[in-house]
C-alpha positions as CSV (number, residue, x, y, z in Angstrom):
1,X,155.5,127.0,170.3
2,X,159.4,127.8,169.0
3,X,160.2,128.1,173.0
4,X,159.0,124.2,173.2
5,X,160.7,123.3,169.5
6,X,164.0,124.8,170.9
7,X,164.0,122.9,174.9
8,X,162.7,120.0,172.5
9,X,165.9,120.2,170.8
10,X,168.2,121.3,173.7
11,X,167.1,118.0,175.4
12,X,167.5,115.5,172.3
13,X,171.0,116.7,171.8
14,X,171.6,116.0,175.6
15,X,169.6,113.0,175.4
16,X,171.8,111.7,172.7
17,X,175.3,112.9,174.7
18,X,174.1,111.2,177.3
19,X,173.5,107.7,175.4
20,X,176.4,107.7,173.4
21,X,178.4,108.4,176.9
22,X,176.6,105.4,178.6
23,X,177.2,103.5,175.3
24,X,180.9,103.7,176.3
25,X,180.8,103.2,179.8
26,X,182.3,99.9,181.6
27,X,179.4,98.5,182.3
28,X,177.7,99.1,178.8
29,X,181.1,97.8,177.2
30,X,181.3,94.8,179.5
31,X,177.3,93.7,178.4
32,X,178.2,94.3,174.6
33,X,181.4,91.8,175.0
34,X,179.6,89.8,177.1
35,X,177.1,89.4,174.2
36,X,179.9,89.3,171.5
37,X,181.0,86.4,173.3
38,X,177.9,84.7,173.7
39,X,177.9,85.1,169.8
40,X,181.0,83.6,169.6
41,X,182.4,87.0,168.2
42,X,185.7,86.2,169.6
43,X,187.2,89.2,168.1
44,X,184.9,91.4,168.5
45,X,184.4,90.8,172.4
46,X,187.9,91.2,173.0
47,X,187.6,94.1,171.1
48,X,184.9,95.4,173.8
49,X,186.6,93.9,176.6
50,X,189.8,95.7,175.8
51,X,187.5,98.8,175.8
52,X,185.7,98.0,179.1
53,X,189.2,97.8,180.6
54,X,189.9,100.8,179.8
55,X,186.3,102.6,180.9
56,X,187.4,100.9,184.2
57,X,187.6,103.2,187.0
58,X,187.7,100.6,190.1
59,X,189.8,97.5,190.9
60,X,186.5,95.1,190.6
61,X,186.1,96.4,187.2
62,X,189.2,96.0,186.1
63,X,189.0,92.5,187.8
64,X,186.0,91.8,186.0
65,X,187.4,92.9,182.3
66,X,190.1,91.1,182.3
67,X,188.9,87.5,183.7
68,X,186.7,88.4,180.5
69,X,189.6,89.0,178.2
70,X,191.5,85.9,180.0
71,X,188.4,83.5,179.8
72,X,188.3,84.7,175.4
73,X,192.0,83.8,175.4
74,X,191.8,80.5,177.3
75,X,188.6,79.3,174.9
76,X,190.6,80.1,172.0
77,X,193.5,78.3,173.2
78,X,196.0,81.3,173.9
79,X,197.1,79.9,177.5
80,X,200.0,82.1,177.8
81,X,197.6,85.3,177.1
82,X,194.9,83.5,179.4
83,X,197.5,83.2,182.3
84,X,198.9,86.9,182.1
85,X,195.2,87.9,182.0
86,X,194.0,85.9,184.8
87,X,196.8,86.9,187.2
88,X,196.2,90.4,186.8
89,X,192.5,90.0,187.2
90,X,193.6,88.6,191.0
91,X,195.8,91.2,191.4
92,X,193.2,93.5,191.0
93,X,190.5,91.7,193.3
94,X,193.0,92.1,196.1
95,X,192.8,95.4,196.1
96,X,189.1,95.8,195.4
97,X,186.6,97.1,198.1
98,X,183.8,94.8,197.0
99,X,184.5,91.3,195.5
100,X,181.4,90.3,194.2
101,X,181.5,86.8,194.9
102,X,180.4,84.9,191.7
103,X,182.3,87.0,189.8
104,X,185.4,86.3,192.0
105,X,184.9,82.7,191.9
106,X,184.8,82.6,188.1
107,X,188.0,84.0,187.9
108,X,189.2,81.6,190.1
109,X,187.2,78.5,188.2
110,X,188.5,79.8,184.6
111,X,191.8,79.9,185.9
112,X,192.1,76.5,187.6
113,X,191.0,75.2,184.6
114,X,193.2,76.8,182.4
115,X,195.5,75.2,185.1
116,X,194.1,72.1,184.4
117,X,194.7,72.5,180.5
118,X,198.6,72.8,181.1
119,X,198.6,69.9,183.6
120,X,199.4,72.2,186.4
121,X,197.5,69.6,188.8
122,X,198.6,71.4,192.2
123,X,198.1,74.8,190.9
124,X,194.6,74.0,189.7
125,X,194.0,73.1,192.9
126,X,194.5,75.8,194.6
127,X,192.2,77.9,192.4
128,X,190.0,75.1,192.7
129,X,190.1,76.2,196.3
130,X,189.9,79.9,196.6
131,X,186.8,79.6,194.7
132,X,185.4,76.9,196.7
133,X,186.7,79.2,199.8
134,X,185.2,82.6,198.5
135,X,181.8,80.2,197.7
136,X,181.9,79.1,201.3
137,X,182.4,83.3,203.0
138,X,179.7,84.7,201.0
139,X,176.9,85.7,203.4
140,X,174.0,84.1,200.5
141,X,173.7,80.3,200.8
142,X,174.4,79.0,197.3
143,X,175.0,75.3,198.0
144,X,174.9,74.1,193.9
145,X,178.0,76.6,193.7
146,X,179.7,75.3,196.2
147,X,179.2,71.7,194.8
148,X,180.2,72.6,191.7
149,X,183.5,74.4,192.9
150,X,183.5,71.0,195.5
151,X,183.4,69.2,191.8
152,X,186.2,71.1,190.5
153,X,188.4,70.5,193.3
154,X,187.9,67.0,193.4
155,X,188.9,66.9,189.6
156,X,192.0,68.5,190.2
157,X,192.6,65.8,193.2
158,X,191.3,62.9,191.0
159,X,193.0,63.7,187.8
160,X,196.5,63.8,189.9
161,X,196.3,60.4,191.5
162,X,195.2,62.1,194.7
């Protein structure tokens, strides 16, 4: 009976490790932000996204933190921030091995519109259109997303006299 008290032991103390190391990994960090935001926790999800940056390990993780941290700034009005954020996040798409596509498409969405805030019409536009274009190459058939980034474009036209 103390032989099963002890592995009982031995394997809550791992157990625990193990949760408080998943509790800090991207993916954990990335869900509490997301929630944070949700919340709207401003400070505290850019508190989480900051971390889930840094828990990053692959391009599309780091692509996916910061279009997080960029999409926080550009709700709160920090367009400069946004902008740095948003350009990085693409940076680090290009050199990912899988671009999940809605994720890849948001980026480009949030930053057209942050585009859009600043009146950069023809800028917009071509986020507008990378999204609509990464939309169009997935292999899934998601017509409503491809309206909606159709929408967007034609926004961007409309809105410029175009």
């Amino acid at each position: 009976m103390k032989n099963l008290h002890c592995v009982w032991f031995v394997l809550s103390v791992f157990s625990c490790s193990a949760q408080a190391a998943d509790e800090k990994s991207w993916e954990n960090l990335l869900a509490k932000g997301d929630d944070e935001f949700g919340a709207r926790h401003m400070g505290e999800a850019m508190r989480l996204f900051d971390l889930s940056l840094q828990a990053a390990e692959l391009p599309e993780q780091m692509a996916m933190s910061t279009t997080s941290m960029g999409t926080t700034y550009l709700l709160q009005g920090d367009y400069s921030h946004a902008e740095l954020l948003f350009d990085l996040s693409i940076g680090y798409w290009q050199k990912a091995k899988e671009r999940p596509v809605h994720f890849l498409a948001t980026t480009y969405n949030n930053y057209g519109d942050l585009l859009m805030e600043k009146h950069e019409f023809a800028k917009a536009r071509d986020m507008y259109a990378k999204a609509l274009g990464a939309w169009q190459d997935a292999r899934d058939d998601k017509r409503s997303r491809m309206a909606f980034a159709m929408s967007k474009l034609a926004a961007a036209y409309n809105v410029n006299g175009d």
